[in-house]
N, C-alpha and C positions, 0 to 999 in steps of 0.2 A: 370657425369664427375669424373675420379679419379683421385687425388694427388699421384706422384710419389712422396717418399724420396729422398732428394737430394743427390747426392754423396758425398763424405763427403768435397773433394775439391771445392764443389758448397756452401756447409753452411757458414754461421761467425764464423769466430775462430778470437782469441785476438791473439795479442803475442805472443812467443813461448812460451818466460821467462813467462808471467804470472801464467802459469802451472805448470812449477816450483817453484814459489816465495814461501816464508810462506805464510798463512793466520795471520791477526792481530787477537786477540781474544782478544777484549774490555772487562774490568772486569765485572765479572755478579750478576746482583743483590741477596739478599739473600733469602734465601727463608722461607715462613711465618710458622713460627711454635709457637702454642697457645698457651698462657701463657708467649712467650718472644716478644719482642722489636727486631726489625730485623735491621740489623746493615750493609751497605756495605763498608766495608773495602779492596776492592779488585783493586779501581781505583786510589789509591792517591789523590783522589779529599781532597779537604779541607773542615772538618767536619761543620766546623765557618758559616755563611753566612756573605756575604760582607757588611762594615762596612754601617751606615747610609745613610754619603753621595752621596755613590754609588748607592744607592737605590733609593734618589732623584734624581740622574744623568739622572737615569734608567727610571724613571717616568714623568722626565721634558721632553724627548724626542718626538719629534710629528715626525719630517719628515721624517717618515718611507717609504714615497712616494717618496722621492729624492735618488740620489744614492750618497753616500760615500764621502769623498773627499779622489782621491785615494791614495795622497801621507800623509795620517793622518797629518797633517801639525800639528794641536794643540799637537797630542800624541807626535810628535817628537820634537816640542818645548818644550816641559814640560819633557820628558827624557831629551832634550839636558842639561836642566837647575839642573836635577837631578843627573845625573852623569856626570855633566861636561863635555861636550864633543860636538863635532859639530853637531847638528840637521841633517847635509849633510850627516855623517855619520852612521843611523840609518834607518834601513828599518823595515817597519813592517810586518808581516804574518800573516796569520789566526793561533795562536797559534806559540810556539815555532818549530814545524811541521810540521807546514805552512812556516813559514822562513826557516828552513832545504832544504825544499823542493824547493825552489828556490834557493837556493845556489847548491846545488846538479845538480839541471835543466840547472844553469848557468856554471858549474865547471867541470862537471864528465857527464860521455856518452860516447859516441862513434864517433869520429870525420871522416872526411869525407876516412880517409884513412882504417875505417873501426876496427880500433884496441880500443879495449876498454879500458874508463881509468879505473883505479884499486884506492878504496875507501875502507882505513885501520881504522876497531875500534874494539873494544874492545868483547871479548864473554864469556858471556853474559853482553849485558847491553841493552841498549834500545831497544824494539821489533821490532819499526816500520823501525828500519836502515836500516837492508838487503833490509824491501821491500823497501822503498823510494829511495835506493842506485839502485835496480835492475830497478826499474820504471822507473828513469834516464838514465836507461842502459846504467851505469858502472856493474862493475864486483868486488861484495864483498870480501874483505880479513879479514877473521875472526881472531883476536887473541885471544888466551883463557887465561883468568885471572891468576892470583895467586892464591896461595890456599887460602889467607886472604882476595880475592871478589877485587884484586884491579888491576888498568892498570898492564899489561906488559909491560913498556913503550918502554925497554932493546930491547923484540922482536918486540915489534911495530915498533920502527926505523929499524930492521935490516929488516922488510920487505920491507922499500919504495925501490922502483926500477922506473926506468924513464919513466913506466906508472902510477903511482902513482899522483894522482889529489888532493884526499882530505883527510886530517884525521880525524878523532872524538873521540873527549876526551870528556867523560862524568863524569861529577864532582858536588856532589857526584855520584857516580854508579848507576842506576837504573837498576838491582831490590838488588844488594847487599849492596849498602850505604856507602863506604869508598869514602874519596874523594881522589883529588891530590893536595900534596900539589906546593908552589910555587915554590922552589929552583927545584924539581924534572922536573917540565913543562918546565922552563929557559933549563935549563940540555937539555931536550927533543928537543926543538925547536931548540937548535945549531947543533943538529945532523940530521936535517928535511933539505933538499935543501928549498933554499926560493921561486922556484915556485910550490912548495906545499901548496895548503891552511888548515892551521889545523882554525877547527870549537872546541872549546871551550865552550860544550851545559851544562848550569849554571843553568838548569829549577829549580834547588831544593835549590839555591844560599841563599834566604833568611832564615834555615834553620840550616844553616853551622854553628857551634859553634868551631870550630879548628881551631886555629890560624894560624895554619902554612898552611892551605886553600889554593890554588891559588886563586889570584884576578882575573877573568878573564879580565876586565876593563884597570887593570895596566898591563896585559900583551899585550892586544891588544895596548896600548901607545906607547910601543914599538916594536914592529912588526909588518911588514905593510901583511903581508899572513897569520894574526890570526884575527876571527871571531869568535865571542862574540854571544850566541844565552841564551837568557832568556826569559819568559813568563808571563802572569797573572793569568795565571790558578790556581795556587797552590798559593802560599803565600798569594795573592790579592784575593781569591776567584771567580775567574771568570771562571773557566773551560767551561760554558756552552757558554760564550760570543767570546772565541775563538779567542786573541789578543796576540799574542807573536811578538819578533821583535830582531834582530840582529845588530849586533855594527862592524863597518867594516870601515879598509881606503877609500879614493875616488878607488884607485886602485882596489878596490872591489865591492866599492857600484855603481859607475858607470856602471859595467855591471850587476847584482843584476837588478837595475832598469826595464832594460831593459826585462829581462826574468819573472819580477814582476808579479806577478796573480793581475790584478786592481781588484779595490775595495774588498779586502780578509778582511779588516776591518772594518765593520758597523760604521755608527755615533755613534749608540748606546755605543757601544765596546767602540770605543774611548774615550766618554764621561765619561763613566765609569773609565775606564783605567784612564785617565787625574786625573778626582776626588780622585781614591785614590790616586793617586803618593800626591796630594795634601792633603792629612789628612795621611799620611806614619807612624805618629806617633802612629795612631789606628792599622794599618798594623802590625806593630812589637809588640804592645802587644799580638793580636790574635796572630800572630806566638808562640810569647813566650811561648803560654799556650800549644801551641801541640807541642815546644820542650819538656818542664814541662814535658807531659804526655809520651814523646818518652822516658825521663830519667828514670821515675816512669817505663815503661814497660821493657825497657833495663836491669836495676836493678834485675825487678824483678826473669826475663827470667834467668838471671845468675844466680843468686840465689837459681832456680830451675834446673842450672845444665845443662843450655843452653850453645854450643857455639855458642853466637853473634857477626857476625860482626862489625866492627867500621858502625855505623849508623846516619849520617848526614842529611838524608831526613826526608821526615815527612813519614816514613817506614820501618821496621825491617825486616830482612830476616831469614827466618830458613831454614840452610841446611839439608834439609830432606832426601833426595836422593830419595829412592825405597818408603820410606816411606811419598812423599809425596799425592798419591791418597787418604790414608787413615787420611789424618791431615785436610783434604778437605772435607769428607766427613763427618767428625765428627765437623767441624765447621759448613758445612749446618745441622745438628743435635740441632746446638745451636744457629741456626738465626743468622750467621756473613758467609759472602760470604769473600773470600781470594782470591789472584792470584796466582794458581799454573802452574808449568814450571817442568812438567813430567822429572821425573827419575833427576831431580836436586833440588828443593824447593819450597818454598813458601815467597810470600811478602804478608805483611801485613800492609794496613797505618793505620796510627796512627787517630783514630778516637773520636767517643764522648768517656766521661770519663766510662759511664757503659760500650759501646762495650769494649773499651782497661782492663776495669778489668774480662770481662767474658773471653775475648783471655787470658788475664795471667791463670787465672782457667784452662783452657782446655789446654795451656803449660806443666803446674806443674801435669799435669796428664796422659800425652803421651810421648810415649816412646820418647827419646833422637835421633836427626841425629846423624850423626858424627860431 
C-alpha cells in the first residue's frame, strides 16, 4: 500500500500571520571555554537567587496535586496591601507576558466586522510585542525611538487613529534602558482618546533610580484606560516561577477576567511571590547590589569611551550597529553569552561581579559603536 503526499490544501497549516510573525529568540546560554567561569548574561534574569524566605515557601509546598486557586487570592491580597490599592483591581499572569497577553486577548483583534485593531509601541523595545500583538490578531504599529533609545511619545500620539486599541509604554526600555518620565506620560495620556487602553509595562520598576521615573501606580490612580503590568521575575528573582500581574480599574479588570488563562499561577508561585512581598526589605538590598554593579559597569564603559545610554534596568546597551556579530562572538570567546539584535546592538544584564568585570575588559578592548 502507498502513501500519496497530500496536496498541500489537504495538510495543517497554522495562521497565515504565524508565518509572518518574528520568532522570539530566548537568550542563549554561554558557552564553556576552559579555564573561565561561564557567565549568561544574555536573559536579564537576576544573578542573586531568591532570598531565604522564598526558598522556605518553595519547600513548604506539597499540594502539587491540587490545582491553583485561580484568582491568586493571597497574592492579591498581599499586593493589595502593598501598593495600596483594591485586591479587585489586580489580575495576575503567568509572568508579566502572561498578563500582556491577556490584556491584548481582551483588548485588540479583530472584531466581528473583520477590521483589525491597530496596537502602538515603541521600536525597538520589547521582543515579544509584535508577536503577542499579531497572536491576538491586531495589527502592529512600530514607532522607532530617538537617537537617545527613548519613547517617541510626539509620534506615538500622532499615530493613534479610531482603530487604535492599545498602547505600550515600556518604562525603562528593554533592551535600551532610558525610562519615561512622569510629567512626559501625563503629557502623553491627555493627547490618547480615553477609549484607548495604554499598558504601562514597569517589569524593570524596582531598578529605577531617576526621580523624575513615572509612577506607573500613581498614574493608573488617575486614569481609568491605564494599565500597570509588573512581574517577579527580575527584581524578586523568580523568572523560573513565572508570576507577573497587572493593576487596572474595574472597567478593565472585569473583562481581563473573563479572557484570564485559569490557573497561569501555581500555588507554588504564589507562595513565593506572597513571601517575598513579605521580607521586600531583603528584596531592595539584592537589588541595590545589581544597581551598584550597573553603576560600577556604566562608569566604567564611559570611561573607556562608550556611548551609553541612560540605563535604568538591570542591563546596559551598546550601540554596535554592523559591529555587533563580531562583540558576540568575541564574548562567546570569553564564556559570557549576550543578547544581540543584528545590524543594531547588544544588551547585556548586569550579572555576578566577576562576569560584569570580564564584559568591562572586553568593552575597553573593542572597537567603539557609534
Amino acid at each position: 500500500m502507498t502513501t500519496q503526499n497530500p496536496a498541500p490544501h489537504d495538510s495543517l497549516q497554522p495562521r497565515t500571520i504565524i508565518g509572518r510573525m518574528p520568532k522570539y529568540a530566548a537568550g542563549k546560554p554561554p558557552k564553556e571555554v576552559p579555564g573561565l567561569t561561564a557567565f549568561k548574561l544574555s536573559s536579564n534574569e537576576n544573578p542573586l537567587p531568591p532570598i531565604p524566605a522564598v526558598l522556605d515557601a518553595i519547600r513548604a509546598q506539597a499540594a502539587i496535586n491540587r490545582y491553583p486557586d485561580p484568582l491568586s487570592t493571597k497574592l492579591r491580597n498581599a499586593l493589595s496591601a502593598f501598593l495600596d490599592v483594591p485586591a479587585d483591581d489586580i489580575v495576575t499572569g503567568a509572568g508579566s507576558l502572561g498578563a500582556l497577553t491577556q490584556i491584548l486577548a481582551t483588548f485588540a483583534g479583530q472584531d466581528d466586522d473583520g477590521v483589525q485593531d491597530e496596537v502602538i509601541f515603541a521600536w525597538r523595545s520589547f521582543e515579544a510585542y509584535p508577536i503577542v500583538v499579531q497572536t491576538a490578531g491586531a495589527l502592529p504599529v512600530e514607532v522607532p525611538l530617538l537617537a537617545d533609545g527613548r519613547h517617541d511619545l510626539d509620534a506615538m500620539a500622532e499615530a493613534v487613529n479610531e482603530r487604535t486599541s492599545v498602547i505600550l509604554l515600556c518604562t525603562p526600555n528593554n533592551p535600551t534602558g532610558p525610562i519615561l518620565t512622569q510629567s512626559e506620560v501625563e503629557d502623553f495620556i491627555a493627547k490618547v482618546p480615553s477609549n484607548v487602553l495604554i499598558v504601562v509595562d514597569e517589569a524593570y520598576q524596582e531598578f529605577v533610580r531617576d526621580e523624575n521615573a513615572v509612577d506607573g501606580i500613581k498614574v493608573y490612580r488617575e486614569h481609568t484606560n491605564v494599565v500597570v503590568l509588573r512581574t517577579f521575575s527580575k527584581a524578586h528573582g523568580l523568572a523560573n516561577l513565572r508570576v507577573g500581574y497587572s493593576v487596572a480599574h474595574p472597567e478593565v479588570t472585569d473583562y481581563l477576567r473573563v479572557g484570564a488563562t485559569m490557573f497561569a499561577v501555581s500555588s507554588l508561585a504564589e507562595d513565593a511571590a506572597v513571601a517575598s512581598l513579605a521580607n521586600f526589605d531583603q528584596v531592595v538590598e539584592r537589588v541595590q547590589k545589581i544597581v551598584d554593579e550597573r553603576t560600577r559597569v556604566v562608569a566604567a564603559l564611559k570611561d573607556a569611551g562608550w556611548n551609553i545610554l541612560q540605563a535604568e534596568g538591570n542591563f546596559v546597551w551598546l550601540p554596535l550597529g554592523e559591529k555587533t556579530a563580531g562583540f558576540l562572538a568575541l564574548a562567546e570567546e570569553h564564556a559570557l553569552s549576550a543578547r544581540g539584535f543584528a545590524g543594531e546592538g547588544v544588551r547585556v544584564s548586569i550579572g555576578e561581579v566577576e562576569a560584569n568585570t570580564r564584559f568591562i575588559e572586553l568593552c575597553r578592548n573593542y572597537p567603539k559603536g557609534s
